[in-house]
Steps between C-alpha positions, in 0.01 A plus 500: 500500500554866394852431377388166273219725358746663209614165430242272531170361448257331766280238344247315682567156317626211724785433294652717243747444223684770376809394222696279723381586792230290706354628827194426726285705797641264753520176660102428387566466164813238511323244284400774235844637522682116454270422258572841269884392603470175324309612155775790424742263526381195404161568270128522566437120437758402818377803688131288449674182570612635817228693627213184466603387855496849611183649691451834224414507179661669164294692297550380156590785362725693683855461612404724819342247717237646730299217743147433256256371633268229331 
């Protein structure tokens, strides 16, 4: 972790976006991570489309999707 420390930056999100890149903290947060996949390619209204079947929840207002709870 030393070595990535003068090149990167640890975030706690669950899935982060940064430019083109799209990464997640592991294998706990696939459906977040698919569903962030589909809206940067394909748009927040199919990324919505897709994710109604889902078990999680988008926040409305934010491309990084964290689990909400109602």
């Amino acid at each position: 972790m030393e070595k990535l420390a003068a090149c990167a930056t640890a975030v706690e999100s669950r899935v982060e976006i940064d430019g083109k890149i799209v990464t997640s903290r592991g294998p706990g947060t696939t459906m977040e991570f698919s569903v962030t996949l589909v809206e940067q390619l394909l748009g927040k209204e199919k990324a919505v489309e897709v994710s109604g079947p889902l078990v999680c929840l988008i926040p409305d207002s934010s491309i990084n999707l964290n689990l909400v709870s109602k």
